[in-house]
N, C-alpha and C positions, 0 to 999 in steps of 0.2 A: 243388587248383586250382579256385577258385571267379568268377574274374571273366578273361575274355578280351575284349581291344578287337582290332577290323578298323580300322583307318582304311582310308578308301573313297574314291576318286578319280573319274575321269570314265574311265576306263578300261574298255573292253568287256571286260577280265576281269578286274573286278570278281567279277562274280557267283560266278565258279569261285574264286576265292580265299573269297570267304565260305560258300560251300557244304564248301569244305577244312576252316573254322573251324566251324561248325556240325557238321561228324560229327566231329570232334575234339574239341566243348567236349561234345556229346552222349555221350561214354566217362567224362565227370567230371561229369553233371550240372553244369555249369559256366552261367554266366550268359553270354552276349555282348551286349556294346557296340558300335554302330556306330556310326563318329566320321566325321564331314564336318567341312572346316574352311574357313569362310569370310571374304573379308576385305572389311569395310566399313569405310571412312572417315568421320567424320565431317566432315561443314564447316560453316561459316555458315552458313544458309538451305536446310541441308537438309531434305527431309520428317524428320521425329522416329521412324518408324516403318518408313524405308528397313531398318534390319537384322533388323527381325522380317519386314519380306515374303523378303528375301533368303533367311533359314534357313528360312522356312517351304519357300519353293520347294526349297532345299536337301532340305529332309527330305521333300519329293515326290519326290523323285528317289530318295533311298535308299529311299522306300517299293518305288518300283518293280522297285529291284534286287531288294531282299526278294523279291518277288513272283515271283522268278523262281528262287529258289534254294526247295527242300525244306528246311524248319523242320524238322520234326519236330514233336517235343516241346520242343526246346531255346528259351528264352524269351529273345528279342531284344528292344534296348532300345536307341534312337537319340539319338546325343549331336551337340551340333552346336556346335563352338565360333567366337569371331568372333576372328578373331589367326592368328598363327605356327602350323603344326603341331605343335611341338616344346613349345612354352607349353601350349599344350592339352592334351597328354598329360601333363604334368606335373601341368596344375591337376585332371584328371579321377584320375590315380592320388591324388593325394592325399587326393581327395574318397572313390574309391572302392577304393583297393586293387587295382589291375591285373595280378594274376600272370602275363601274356602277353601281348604282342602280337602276332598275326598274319597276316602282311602280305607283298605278292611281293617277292622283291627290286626292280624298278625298275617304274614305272609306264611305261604305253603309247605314255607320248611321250618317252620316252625312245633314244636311240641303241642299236642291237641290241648293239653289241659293250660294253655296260656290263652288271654284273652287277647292281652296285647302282647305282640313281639319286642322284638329289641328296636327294630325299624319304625314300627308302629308308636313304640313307645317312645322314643327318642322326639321323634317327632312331636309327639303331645307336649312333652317333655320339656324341649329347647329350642323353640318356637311361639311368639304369639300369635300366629295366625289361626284364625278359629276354625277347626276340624269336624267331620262328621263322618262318626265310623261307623260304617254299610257291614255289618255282616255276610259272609260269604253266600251265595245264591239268592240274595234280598235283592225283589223282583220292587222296581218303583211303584208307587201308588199316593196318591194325595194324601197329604199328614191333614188328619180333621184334628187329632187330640196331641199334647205336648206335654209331658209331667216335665215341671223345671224344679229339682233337687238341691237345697242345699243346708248348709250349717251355718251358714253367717251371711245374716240378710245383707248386708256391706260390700254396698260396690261404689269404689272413689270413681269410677267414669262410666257415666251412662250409656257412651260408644260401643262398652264392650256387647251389650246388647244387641247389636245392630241385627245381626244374622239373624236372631229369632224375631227382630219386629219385622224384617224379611220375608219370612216364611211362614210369622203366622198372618201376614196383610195378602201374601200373594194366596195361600191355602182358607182363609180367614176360620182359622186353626182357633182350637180352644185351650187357651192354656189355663194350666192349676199348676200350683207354686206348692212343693212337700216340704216345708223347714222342719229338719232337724236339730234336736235339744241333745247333743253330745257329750258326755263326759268334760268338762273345764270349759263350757260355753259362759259367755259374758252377756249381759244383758244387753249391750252394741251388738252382739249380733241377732240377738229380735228383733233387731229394729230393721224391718224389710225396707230395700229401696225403694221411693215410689215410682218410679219409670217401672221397675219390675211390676209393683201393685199393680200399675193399672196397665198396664197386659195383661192382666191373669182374670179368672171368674172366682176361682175357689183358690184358700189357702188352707192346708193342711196342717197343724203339727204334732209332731209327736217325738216323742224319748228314745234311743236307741243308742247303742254302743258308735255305730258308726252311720255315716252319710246313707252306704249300701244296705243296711239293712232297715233303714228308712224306705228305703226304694222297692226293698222286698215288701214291706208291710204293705205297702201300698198299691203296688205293681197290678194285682189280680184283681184288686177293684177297682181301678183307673183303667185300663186294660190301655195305654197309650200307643199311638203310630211312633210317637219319639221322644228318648229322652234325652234333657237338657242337664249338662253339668256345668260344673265352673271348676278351673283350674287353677288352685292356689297354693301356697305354702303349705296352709294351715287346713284343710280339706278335700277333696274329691280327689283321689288319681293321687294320694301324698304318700303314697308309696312309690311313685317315678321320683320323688326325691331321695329317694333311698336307692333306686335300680331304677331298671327300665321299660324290663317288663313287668306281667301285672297276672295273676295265674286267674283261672276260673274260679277259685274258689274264695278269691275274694273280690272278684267283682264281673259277672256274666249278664248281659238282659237279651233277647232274639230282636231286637228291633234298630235300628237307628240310631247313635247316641250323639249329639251335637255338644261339644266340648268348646267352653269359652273360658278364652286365658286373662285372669284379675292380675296376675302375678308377672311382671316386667321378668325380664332373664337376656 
């Protein structure tokens, strides 16, 4: 894991979410990016120079946040794109290879009872790049345990894995695998991947309306540092196919949630 983006909002917590990334990318010697995204228009008879004052002030701002989180040793590097969030992130992996993004679930101006925001959700949404959302004031600490959730043991590429054979080699983390048996499940999808099998110690399964209440059943007896999803059509987070956000009440955990995307977009 060599490259981690923050995108950075106006949000007073900011700073604790990037400080979560910084002792995180600091376990992988990892590089961090820190992405502001801003929107200039052009029109007739604008000054010519309107979007370089804009980012500049932009990137006074992120300096400031910097200023307030512990570096370390870990080496920060501020991107500042003019457009869409989502354009952005696409045109920066491209450029530089984004093994993570890590980011809260919803920004500050956001409605309390959303898990995910619009921004948040977007992101999970319309991007393959594999995400992990830090809940607001989650202080870092070593992931020993990893519940990895899902409805359909079925992954056409074993890559998509990569982040969690990452973090459970560098934490040497215990993973347990919960398959859920959903309402119009196919007997392809019991059939677990084995790059997943043999990551894991324990497999779980059991019957439940949805993926999340799989995760409930489970939850209080795994008691895990972080959960693992997977982002598809056909399960976890498939209400971002529908909208963008995503409310508490149908899907909340306090810890960590590492989101990997099966689904091209």
């Amino acid at each position: 894991m060599n490259n981690i983006l923050v995108p950075i909002g106006t949000s007073p917590n900011s700073s604790d979410t990037l400080q979560y990334a910084i002792d995180f990318a600091a376990k992988f010697g990892a590089q961090v990016y820190v992405m502001d995204v801003i929107t200039v228009i052009s029109a007739a008879g604008s000054l010519a120079n309107v979007e370089q004052k804009v980012a500049q002030s932009s990137k006074e701002q992120i300096k400031e946040i910097i200023d307030t989180v512990n570096t370390g040793k870990v080496d920060i590097k501020i991107a500042t794109y003019n457009g869409d969030i989502v354009d952005g992130l696409k045109s920066i992996h491209k450029e530089l290879g984004i093994d993570l993004i890590i980011m809260a679930p919803r920004s500050n101006d956001i409605k309390e009872e959303l898990y995910l925001g619009n921004t948040s959700g977007r992101i999970v949404k319309q991007t393959n790049i594999p995400a992990l959302l830090v809940p607001k004031g989650t202080k870092f600490k070593p992931i020993k345990s990893i519940m990895t959730a899902f409805g359909s043991g079925i992954l056409k590429r074993n890559r998509v894995l990569n982040p969690l054979v990452a973090i459970k080699d560098k934490f040497r983390a215990n993973i347990s695998l919960l398959l859920v048996k959903r309402p119009g499940y196919s007997e392809e999808d019991l059939q677990v991947n084995t790059a997943l099998l043999d990551l894991s110690q324990k497999l779980n399964i059991t019957e439940q309306a949805s993926t999340y209440l799989g995760v409930l059943e489970y939850f209080q007896k795994e008691q895990p540092d972080m959960l693992c999803v997977f982002r598809r059509k056909r399960g976890f987070f498939k209400k971002l196919w529908e909208k963008n956000t995503v409310p508490k009440s149908e899907f909340f955990v306090p810890i960590p949630v590492l989101v990997l995307s099966v689904k091209k977009v």
